[in-house]
N, CA, C and O atoms as a Tripos MOL2 file, in Angstrom:
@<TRIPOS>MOLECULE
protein
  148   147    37     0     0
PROTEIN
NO_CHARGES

@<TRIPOS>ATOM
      1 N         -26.7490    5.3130   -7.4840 N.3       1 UNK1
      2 CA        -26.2150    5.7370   -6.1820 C.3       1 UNK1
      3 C         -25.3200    4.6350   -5.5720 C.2       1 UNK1
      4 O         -24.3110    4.7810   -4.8830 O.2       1 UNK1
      5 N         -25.9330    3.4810   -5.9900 N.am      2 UNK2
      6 CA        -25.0260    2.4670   -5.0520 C.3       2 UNK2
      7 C         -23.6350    1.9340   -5.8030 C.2       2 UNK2
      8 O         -22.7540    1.2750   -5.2510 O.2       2 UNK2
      9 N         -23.6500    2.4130   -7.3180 N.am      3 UNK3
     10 CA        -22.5820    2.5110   -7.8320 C.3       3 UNK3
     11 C         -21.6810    3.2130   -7.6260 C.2       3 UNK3
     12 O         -20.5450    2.7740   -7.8040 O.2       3 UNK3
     13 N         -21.9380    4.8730   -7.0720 N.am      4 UNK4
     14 CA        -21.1690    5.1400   -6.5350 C.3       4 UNK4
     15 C         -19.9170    5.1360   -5.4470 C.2       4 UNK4
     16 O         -18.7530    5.4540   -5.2050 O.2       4 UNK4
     17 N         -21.0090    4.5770   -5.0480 N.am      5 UNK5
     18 CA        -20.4280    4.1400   -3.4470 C.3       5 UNK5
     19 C         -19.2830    2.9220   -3.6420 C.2       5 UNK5
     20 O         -18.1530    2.8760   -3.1560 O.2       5 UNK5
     21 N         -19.9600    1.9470   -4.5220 N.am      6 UNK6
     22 CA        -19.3730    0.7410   -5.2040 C.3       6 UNK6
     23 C         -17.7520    1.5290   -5.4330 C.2       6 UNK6
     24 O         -16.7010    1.1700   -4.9020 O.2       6 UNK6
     25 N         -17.8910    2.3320   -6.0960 N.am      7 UNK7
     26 CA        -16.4680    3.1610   -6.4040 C.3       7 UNK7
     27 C         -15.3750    3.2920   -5.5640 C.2       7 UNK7
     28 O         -14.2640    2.7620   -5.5900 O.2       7 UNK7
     29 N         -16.1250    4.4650   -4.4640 N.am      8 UNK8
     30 CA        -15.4280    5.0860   -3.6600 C.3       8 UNK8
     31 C         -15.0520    3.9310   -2.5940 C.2       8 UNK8
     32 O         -14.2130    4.1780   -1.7280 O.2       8 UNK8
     33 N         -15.6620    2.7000   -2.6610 N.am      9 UNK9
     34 CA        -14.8700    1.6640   -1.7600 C.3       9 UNK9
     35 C         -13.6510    1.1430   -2.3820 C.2       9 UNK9
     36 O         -12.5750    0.9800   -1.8060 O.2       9 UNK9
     37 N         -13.9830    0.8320   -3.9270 N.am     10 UNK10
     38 CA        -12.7460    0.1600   -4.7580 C.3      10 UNK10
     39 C         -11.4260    1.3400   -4.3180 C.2      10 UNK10
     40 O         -10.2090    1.2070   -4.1850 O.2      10 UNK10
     41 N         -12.2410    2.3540   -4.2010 N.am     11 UNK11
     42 CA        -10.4200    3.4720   -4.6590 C.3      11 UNK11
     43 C         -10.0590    3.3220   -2.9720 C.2      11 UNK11
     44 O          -8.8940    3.3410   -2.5740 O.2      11 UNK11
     45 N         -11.0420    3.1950   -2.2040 N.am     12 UNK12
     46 CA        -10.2760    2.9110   -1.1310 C.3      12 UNK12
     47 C          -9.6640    1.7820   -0.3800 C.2      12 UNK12
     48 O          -9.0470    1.9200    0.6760 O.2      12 UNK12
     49 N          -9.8720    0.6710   -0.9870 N.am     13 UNK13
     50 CA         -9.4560   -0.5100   -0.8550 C.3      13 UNK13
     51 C          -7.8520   -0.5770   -2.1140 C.2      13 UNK13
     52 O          -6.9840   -1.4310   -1.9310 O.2      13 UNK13
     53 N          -7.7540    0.4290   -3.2620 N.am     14 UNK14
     54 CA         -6.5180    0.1660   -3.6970 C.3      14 UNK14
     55 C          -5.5320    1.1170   -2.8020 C.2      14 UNK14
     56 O          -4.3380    0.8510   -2.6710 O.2      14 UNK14
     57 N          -5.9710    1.9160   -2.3780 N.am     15 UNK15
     58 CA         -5.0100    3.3370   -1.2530 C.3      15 UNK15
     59 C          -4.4110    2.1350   -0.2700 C.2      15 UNK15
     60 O          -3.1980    1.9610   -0.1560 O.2      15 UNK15
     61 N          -5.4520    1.2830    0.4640 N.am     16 UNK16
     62 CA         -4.6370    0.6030    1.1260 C.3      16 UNK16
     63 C          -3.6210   -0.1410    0.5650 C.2      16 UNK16
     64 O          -2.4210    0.0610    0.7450 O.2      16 UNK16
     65 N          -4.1200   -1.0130   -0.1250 N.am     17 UNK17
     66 CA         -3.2360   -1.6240   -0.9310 C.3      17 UNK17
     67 C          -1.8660   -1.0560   -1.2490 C.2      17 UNK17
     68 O          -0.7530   -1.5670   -1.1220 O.2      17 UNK17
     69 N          -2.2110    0.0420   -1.6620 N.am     18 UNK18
     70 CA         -0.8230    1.3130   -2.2570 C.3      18 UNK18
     71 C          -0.0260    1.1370   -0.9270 C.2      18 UNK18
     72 O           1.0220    0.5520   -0.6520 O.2      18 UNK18
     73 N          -0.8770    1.8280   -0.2460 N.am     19 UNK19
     74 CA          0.1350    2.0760    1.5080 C.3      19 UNK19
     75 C           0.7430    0.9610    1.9140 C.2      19 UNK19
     76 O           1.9150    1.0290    2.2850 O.2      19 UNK19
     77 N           0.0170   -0.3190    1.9140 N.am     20 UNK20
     78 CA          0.8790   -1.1220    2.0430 C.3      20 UNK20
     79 C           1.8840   -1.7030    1.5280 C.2      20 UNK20
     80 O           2.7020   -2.1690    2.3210 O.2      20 UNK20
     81 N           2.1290   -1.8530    0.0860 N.am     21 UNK21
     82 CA          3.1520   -2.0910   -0.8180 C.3      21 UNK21
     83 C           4.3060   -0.8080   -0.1310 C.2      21 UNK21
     84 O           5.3930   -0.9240    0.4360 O.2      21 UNK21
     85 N           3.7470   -0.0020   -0.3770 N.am     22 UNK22
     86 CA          4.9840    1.3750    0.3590 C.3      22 UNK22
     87 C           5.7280    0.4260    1.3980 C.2      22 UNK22
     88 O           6.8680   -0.0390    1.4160 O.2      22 UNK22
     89 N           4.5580    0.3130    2.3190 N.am     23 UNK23
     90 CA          5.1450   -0.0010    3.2150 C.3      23 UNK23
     91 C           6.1450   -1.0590    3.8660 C.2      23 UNK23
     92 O           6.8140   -0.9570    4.8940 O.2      23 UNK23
     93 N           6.0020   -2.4950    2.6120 N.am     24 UNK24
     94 CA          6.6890   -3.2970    2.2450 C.3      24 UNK24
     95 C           7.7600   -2.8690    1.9820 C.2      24 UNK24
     96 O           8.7510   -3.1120    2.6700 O.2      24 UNK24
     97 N           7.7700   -2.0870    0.8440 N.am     25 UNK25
     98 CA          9.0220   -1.5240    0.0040 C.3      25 UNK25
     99 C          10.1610   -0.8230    0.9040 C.2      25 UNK25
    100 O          11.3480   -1.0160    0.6430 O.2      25 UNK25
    101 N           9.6700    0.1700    2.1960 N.am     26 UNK26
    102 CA         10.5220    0.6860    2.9160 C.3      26 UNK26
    103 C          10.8750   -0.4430    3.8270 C.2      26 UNK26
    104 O          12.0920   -0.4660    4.0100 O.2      26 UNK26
    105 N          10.3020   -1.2900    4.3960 N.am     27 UNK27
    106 CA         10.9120   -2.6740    5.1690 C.3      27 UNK27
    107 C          11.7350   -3.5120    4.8400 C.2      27 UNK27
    108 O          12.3220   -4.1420    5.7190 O.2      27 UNK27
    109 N          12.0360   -3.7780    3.2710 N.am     28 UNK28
    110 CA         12.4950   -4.3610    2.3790 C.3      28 UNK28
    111 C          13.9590   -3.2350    2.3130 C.2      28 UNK28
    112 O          14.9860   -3.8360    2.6250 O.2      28 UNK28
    113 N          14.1030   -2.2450    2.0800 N.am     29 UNK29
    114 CA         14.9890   -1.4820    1.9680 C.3      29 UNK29
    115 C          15.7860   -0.8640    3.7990 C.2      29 UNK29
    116 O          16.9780   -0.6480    4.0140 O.2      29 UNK29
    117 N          15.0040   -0.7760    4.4740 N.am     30 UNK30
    118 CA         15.6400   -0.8990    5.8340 C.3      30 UNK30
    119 C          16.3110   -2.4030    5.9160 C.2      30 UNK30
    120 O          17.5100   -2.4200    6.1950 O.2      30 UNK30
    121 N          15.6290   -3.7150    5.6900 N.am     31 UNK31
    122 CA         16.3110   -4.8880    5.9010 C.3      31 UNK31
    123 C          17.5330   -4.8490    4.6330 C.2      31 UNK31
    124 O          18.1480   -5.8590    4.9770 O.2      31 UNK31
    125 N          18.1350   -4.4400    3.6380 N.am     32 UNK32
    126 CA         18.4790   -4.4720    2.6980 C.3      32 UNK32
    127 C          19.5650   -3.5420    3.7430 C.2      32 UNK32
    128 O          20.3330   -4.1460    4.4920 O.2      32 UNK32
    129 N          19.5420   -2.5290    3.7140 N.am     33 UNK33
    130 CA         20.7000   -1.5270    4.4440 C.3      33 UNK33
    131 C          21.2320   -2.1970    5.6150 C.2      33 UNK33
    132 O          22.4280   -2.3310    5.8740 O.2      33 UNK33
    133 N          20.0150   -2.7040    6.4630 N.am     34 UNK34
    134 CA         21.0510   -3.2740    7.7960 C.3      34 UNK34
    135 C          22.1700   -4.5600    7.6690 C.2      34 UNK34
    136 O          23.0910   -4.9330    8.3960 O.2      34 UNK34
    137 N          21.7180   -4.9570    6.6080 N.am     35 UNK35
    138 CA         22.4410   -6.2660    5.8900 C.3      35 UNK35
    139 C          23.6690   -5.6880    5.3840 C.2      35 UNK35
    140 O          24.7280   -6.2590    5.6440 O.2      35 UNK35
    141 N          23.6610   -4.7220    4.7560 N.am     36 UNK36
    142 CA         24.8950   -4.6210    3.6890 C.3      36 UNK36
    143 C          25.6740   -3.7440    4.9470 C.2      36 UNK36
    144 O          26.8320   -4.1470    5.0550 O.2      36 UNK36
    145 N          25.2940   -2.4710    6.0880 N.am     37 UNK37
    146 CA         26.2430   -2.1180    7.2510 C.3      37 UNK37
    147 C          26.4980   -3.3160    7.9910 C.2      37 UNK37
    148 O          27.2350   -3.2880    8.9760 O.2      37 UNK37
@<TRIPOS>BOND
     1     1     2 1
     2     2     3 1
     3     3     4 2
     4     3     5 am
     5     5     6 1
     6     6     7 1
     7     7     8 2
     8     7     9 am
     9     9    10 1
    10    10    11 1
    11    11    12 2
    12    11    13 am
    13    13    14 1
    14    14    15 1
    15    15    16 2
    16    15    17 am
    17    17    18 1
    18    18    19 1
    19    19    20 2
    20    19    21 am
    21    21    22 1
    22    22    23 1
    23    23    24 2
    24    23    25 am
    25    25    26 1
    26    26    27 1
    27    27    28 2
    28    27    29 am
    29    29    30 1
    30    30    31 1
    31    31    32 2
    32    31    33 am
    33    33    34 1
    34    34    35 1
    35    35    36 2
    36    35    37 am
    37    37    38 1
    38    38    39 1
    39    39    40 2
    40    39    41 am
    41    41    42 1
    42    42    43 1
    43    43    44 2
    44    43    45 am
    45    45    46 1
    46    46    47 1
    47    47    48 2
    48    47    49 am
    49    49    50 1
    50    50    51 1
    51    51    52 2
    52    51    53 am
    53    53    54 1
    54    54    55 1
    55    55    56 2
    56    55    57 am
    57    57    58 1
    58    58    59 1
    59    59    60 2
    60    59    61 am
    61    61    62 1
    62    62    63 1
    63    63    64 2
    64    63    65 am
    65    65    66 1
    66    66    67 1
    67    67    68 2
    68    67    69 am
    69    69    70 1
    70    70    71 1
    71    71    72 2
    72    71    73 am
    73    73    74 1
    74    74    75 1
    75    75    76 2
    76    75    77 am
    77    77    78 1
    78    78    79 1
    79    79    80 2
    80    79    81 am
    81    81    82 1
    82    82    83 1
    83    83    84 2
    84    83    85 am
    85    85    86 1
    86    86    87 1
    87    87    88 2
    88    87    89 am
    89    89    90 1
    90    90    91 1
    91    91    92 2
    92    91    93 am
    93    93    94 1
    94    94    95 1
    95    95    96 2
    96    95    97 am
    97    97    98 1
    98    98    99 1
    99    99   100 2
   100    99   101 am
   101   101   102 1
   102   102   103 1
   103   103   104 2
   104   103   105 am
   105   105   106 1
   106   106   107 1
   107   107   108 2
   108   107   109 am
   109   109   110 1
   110   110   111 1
   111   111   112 2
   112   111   113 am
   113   113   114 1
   114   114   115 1
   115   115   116 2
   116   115   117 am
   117   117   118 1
   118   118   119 1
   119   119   120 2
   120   119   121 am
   121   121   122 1
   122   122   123 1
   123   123   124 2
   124   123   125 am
   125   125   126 1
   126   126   127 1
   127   127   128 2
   128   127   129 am
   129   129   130 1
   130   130   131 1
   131   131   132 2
   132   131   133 am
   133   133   134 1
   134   134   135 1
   135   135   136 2
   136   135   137 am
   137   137   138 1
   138   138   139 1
   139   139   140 2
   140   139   141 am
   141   141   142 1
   142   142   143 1
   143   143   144 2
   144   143   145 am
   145   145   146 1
   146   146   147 1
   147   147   148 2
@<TRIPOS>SUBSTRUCTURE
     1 UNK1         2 RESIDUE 1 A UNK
     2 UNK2         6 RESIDUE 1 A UNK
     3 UNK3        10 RESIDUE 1 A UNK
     4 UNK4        14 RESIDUE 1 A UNK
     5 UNK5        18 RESIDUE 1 A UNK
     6 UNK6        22 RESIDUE 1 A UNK
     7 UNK7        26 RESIDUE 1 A UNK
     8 UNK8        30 RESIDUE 1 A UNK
     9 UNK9        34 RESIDUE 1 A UNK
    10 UNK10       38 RESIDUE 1 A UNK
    11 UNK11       42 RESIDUE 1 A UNK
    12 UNK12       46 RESIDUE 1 A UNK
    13 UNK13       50 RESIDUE 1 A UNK
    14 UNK14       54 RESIDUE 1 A UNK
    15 UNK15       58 RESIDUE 1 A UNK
    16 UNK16       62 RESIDUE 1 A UNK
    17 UNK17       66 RESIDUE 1 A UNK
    18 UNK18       70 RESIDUE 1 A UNK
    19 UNK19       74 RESIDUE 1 A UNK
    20 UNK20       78 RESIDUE 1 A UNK
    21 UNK21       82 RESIDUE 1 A UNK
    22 UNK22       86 RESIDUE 1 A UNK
    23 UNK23       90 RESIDUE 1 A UNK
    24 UNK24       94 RESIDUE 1 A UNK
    25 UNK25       98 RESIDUE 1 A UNK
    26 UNK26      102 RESIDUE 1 A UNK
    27 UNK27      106 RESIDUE 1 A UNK
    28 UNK28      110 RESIDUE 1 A UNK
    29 UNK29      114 RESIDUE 1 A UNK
    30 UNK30      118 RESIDUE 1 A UNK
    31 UNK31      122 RESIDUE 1 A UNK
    32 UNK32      126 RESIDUE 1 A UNK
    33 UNK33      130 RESIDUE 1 A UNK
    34 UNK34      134 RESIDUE 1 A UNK
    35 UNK35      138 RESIDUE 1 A UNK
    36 UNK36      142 RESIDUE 1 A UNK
    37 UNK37      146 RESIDUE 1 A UNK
């Protein structure tokens, strides 16, 4: 049981992870556009 759980924290600790890289990636590409207009 507590392995489970063990799980469902890992996959939710990489989602953040995910979201945040996204979220890098679009900041990175807004600073990238305002640079080159």
């Amino acid at each position: 049981m507590s392995r489970k759980k063990h799980k469902q924290d890992n996959k939710k600790e990489s989602l953040i992870l995910i979201s945040a890289l996204i979220n890098l990636v679009i900041a990175l590409i807004g600073l990238i556009k305002t640079l080159i207009s």
